[in-house]
C-alpha positions in Angstrom: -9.9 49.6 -25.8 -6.6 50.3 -28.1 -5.7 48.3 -31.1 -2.1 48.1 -32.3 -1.5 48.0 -35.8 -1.1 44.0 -36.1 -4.2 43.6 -34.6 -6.1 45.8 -36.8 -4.6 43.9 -40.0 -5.1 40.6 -38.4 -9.5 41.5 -38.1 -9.0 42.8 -41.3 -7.2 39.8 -42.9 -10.5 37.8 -40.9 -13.4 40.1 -42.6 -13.5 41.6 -39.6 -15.4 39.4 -37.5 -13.9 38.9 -34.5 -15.1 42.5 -33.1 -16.0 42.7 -29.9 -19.5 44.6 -29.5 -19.0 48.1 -28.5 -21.9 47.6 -25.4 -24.3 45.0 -24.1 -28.0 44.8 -25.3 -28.9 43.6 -22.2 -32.5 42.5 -20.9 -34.0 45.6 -18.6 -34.2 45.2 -15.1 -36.9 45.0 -13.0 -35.6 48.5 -11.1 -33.7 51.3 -11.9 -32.3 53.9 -9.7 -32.6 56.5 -13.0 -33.8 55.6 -15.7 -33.0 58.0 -18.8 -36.2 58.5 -22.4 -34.0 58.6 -25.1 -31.0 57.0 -26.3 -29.2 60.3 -28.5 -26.4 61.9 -27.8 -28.0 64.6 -24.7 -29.2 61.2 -23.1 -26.3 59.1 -23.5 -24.1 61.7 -22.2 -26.2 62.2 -19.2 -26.3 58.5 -18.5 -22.6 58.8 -18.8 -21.7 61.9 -16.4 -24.3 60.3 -13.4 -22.1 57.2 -13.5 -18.4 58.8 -14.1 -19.2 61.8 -11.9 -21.6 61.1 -9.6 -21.5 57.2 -8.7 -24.6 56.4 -10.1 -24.3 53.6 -11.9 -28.0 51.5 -11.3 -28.7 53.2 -14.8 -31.1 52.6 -17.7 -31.0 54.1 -21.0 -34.3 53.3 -22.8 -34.7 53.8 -26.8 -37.6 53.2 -28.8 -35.1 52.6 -31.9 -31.7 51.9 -32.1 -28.9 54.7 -30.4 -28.4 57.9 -32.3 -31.7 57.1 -34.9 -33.5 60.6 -34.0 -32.2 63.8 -34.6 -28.2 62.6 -33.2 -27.8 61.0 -36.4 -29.9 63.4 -38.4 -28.4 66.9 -38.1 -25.5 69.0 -39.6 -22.9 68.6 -36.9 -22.0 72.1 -36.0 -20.3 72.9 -32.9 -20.1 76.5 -31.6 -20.9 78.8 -28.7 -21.6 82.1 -30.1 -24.7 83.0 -28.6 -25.9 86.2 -27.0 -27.2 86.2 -23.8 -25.0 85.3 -20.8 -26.9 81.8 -19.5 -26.7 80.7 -23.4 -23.1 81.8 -23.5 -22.3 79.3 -20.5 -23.8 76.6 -21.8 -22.5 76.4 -24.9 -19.3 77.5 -23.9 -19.3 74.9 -21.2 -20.1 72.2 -24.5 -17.1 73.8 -26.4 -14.6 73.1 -23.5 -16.1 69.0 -23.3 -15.7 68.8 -26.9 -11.9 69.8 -27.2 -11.2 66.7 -24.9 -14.0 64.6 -25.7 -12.3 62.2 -27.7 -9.3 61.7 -25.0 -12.2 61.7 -22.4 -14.5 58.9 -23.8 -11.4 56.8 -25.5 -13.1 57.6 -29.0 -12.6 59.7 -31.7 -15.0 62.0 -32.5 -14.1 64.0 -35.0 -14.0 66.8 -33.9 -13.2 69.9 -36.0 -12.5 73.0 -35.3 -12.6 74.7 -38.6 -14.1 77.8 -37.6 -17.9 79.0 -37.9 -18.8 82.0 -40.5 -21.9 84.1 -39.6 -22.8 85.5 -43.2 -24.4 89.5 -42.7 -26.7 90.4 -45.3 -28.5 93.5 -44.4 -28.2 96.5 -42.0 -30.1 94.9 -39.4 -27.7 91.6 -39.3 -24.5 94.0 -39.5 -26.1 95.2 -35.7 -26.9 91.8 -34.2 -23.7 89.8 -35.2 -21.4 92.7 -33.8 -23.7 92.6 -30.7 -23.2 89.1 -30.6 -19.2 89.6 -31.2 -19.0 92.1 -28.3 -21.2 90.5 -26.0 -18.7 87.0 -26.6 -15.8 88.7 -26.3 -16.9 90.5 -22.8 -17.5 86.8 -21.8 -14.2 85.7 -22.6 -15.7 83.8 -25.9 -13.6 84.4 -28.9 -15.4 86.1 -31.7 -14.6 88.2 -34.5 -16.1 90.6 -37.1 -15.1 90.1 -40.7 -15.7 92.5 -44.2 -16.7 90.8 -47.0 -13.2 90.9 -48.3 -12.0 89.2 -45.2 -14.2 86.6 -45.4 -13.6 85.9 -48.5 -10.2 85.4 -47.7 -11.2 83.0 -44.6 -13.3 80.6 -47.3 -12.3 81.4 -50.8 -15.4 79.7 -52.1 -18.1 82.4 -51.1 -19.1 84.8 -53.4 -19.0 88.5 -52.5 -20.1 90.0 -55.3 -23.6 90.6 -57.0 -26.2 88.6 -55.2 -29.7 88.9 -54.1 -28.7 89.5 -50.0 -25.5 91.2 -50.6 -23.2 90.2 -48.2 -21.9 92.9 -45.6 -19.5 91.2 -43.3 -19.5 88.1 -41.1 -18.6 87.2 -37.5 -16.2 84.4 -37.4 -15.6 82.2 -34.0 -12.6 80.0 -34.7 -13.0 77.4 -32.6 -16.5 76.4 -34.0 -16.7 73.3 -36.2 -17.9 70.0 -36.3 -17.9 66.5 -35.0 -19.0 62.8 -36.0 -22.5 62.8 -34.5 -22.8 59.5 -34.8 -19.2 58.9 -33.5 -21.0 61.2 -30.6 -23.5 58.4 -29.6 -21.1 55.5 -30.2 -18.8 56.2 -28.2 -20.8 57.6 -25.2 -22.7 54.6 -25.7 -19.6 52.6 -25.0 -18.3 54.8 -22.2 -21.6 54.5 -20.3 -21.7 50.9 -20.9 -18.1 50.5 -19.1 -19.0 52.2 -16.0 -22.5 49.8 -15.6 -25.0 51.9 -17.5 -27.4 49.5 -18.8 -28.7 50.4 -22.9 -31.7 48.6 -23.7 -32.6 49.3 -27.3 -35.7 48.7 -29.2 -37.8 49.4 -26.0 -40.2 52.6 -26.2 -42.0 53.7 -23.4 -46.1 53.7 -23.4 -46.7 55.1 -19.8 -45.4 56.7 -17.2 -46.9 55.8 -13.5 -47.3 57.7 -10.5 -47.6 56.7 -6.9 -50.6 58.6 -4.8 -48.4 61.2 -3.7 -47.9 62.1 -7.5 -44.2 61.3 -7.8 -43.1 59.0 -10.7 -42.5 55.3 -9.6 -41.7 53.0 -12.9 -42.2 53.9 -16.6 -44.3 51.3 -19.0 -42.6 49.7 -22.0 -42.8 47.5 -24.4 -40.4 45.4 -22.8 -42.0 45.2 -19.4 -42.7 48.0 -16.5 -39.8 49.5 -14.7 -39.8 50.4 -11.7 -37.9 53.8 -10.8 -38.0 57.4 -8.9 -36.2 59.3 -11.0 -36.7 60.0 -14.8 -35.1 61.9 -17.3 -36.6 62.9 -20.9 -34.4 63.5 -23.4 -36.2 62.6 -26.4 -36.0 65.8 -28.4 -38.9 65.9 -30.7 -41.2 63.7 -28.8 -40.4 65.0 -25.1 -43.9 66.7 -25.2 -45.3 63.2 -26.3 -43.9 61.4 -23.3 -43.9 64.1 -20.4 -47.9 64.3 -21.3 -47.8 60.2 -20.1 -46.9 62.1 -16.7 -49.7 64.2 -17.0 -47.3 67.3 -17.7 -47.5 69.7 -20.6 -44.4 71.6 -21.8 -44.9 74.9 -23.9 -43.2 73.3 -27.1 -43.7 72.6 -30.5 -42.4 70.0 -32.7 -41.1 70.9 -36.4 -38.9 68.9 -39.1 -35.8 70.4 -40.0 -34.3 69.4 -43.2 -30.6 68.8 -44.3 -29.3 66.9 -47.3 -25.7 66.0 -48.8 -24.1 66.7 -52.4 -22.1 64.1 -54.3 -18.3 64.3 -52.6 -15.6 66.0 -54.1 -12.2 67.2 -52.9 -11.7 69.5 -50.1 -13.5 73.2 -51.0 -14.8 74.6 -47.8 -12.5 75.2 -45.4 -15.4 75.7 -42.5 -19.0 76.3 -41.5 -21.1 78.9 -43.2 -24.2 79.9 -42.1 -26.5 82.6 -43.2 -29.9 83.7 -41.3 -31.0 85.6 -43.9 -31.1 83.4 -46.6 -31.5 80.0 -44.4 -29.0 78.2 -45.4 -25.8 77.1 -44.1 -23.3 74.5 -45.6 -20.0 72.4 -44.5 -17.9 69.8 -46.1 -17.7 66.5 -44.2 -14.3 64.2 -43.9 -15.8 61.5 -46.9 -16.0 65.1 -49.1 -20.0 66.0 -49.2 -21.1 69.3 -48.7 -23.7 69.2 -46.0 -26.1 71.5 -46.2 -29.2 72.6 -43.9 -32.3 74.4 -44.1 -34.1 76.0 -41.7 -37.4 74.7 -40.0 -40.9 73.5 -41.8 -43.1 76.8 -41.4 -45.6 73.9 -40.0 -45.9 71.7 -37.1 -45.1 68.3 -37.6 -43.7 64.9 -36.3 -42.6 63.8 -40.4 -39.0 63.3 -40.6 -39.5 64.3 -44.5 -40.5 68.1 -44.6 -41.5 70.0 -47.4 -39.4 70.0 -50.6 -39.8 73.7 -51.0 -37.8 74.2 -47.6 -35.0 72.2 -49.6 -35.3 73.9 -53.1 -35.5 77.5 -51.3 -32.0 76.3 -49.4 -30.4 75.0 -52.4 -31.4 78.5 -54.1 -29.7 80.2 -51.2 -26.4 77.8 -51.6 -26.2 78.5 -55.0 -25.8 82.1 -54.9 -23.3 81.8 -52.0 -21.3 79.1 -53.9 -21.6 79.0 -57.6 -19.3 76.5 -58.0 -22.2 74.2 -56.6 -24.7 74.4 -59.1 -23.6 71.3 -60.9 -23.5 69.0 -58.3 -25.6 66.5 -57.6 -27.4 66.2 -54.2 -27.3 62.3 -53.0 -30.1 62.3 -50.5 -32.2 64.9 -47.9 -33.5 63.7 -44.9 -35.5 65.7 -41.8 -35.4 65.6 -38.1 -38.2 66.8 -35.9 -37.2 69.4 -33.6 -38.4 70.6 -30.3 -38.8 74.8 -30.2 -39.6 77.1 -27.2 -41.0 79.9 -27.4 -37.7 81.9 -26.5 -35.6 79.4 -28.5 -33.6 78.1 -25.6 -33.6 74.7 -23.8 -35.5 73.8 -21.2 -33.2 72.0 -18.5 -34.1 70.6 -15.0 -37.7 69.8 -12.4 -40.9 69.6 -13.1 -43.6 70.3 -11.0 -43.7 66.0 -11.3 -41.5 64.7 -7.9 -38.7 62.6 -9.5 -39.6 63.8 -13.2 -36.6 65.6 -15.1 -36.7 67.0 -18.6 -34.1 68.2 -20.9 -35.5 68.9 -24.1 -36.8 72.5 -26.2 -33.2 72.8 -27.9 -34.6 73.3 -31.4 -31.8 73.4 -33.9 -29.0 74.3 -31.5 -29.2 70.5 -29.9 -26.2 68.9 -31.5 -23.8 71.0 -30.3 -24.4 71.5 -26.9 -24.1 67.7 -26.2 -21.6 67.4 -24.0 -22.5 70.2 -21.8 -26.0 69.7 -21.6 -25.3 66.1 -20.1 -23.1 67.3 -18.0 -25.5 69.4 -16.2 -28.5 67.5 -16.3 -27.1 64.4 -14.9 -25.5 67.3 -11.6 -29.1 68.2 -11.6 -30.5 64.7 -11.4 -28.4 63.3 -9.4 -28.3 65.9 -6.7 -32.3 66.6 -6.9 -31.3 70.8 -7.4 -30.6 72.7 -10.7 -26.7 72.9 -11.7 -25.7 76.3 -11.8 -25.4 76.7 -15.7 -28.9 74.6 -16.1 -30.7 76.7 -13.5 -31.6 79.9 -15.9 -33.5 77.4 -18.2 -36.0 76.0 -16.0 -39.2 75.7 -16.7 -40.8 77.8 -14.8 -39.2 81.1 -16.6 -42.3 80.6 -18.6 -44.2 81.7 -15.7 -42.1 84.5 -14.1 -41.4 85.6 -17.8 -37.0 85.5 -17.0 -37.2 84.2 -20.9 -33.6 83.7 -23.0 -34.4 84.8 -26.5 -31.8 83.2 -28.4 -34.1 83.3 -31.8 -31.1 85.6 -34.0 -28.2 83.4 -32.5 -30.1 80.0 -33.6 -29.3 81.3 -36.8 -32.0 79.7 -38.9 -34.3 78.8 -35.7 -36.8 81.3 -36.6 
């Protein structure tokens, strides 16, 4: 829906209370033809794409909290497509594409930003893997380029070049790599879905998933009541392992808090993403001015959403040598997400050896910015019962035939 200008002044003259709400909270139904674990952004969007692309509108989206509380609304908001290997490549590349419309698509402006993403080399051995990772992109048709120290400087004035502990030794640069609103993401999926018949029930976690004799799903238990259904989709990041185990399936991941926190805000200084492996860190500005700044995973499994303050203090260490200009600025707050890792650090997308049981889950700290294209697929592959051609490289059952994508140097700090 589109606002003119009077209108706007006239809810504002009104304290803004004559809103209409973005979607229903409607009651669940007793019967779902798909019903969707997990109300983030990889969920939403997959509710959104089986009703807008493939008629399938008898839709429930079930969240234990409210929309975007898990890791949508707790992560760094980068957007890029980078990656080595030629099924990660298509994915995120395939993500990239959805998010330069996204905002036309869904009516709703997500902010996205395509202020370029800066790769930071450090050592001999990163010099080798980011030019791989250039070539490889740029065979794929993925821009990607390879910057000296001098030239990145010149990219994001900021950064210091000169004497620090990991000297920096050039970077690899992919210009249309930014950010977004994540929780601008969820909202406005959230209302697209909601237009097309998608029902959103909030505040409604599941406790059980049932199976008829034959072994296929039939409803899911909730605390609002049992729902009957034959198809189900996971997408609940952290805790996918905790609900595909009420199916009686175990999935080979494990769960860790990743930490990020934001600095007091100040006028425009970074002019895009930088990201260094070596160090762990990487850092952006948002639009309200804070440098956002993320660490890389808790050495220990863990469902806390806190993490260990070491994590942070080792990250801030990092920042301040990259930007000095830092080191007198206040941090406001720090927060954790839990995150979901594979052992080759790449999603798992599609079946499982559960009839009617989907799962779309294992993206570690790479899950924010493939949402668009990872709802895309997994609601082809629900809906049609068969992978999609870009989700069929990460099923699950590469574990067992050992076809693994090891994406652990392009997750940058996914170690």
């Amino acid at each position: 829906m589109r606002y003119s200008v009077f209108s706007l002044l006239r809810e504002a003259a009104r304290g803004h209370t004559g809103w209409p709400q973005q979607w229903r909270s409607p009651e669940p139904k007793a019967a779902y033809d798909v019903v969707i674990v997990g109300g983030g952004g990889h969920g939403l969007a997959t509710a959104y794409y089986l009703a807008k692309e493939h008629g399938v509108r008898n839709v429930a989206v079930l969240e234990k909290g409210w929309l975007g509380g898990g890791n949508t609304g707790r992560n760094t908001t980068i957007v890029r497509s980078n990656y080595l290997w030629e099924e990660s490549e298509a994915i995120y590349e395939h993500a990239v594409k959805l998010w330069e419309t996204l905002s036309h698509e869904l009516n709703y402006n997500v902010m996205y930003s395509p202020r370029g993403v800066m790769m930071l080399a450090h050592t001999l051995h990163d010099v080798q893997v980011f030019k791989r990772h250039v070539h490889a992109n740029r065979l794929a048709g993925i821009d990607n380029e390879w910057l000296t120290p001098e030239e990145a400087k010149a990219v994001c004035p900021p950064l210091n070049i000169g004497n620090l502990r990991y000297p920096i030794l050039g970077a690899a640069l992919q210009r249309r790599g930014g950010t977004a609103r994540h929780d601008a993401v969820a909202w406005g999926y959230a209302r697209a879905a909601d237009a097309l018949g998608v029902d959103i029930v909030q505040n409604c976690e599941v406790t059980g998933i049932r199976r008829n004799p034959h072994g296929a799903v039939e409803a899911v238990e909730t605390t609002r009541g049992t729902i009957r259904t034959a198809k189900i989709g996971i997408v609940a990041a952290g805790h996918t392992s905790v609900v595909a185990a009420m199916a009686g399936l175990r999935l080979p991941l494990e769960s860790f808090p990743l930490q990020a926190l934001v600095s007091e805000p100040v006028k425009p200084v970074l002019p895009c993403v930088v990201m260094s492996n070596t160090m762990h860190a990487y850092i952006s500005q948002s639009d309200k001015g804070e440098l956002v700044i993320g660490a890389g995973t808790d050495q220990y499994v863990s469902y806390s959403q806190t993490g260990g303050l070491h994590v942070t203090t080792h990250t801030l260490d990092a920042i301040c040598e990259l930007f000095p200009m830092a080191r007198r600025m206040r941090m406001l707050r720090n927060w954790g997400g839990i995150v979901d890792v594979t052992p080759d650090r790449s999603p798992i997308i599609g079946k499982t050896p559960v009839e009617g049981l989907f799962v779309n889950c294992g993206w570690g700290t790479g899950g924010f910015k493939a949402t668009p294209g990872s709802g895309h697929v997994f609601a082809a592959t629900i809906a049609r019962g068969e992978p999609h051609p870009i989700a069929a490289p990460f099923a699950l059952d590469r574990f067992r035939t050992g076809r693994l994508i090891d994406e652990a140097a392009a997750a940058a700090v996914a170690h």
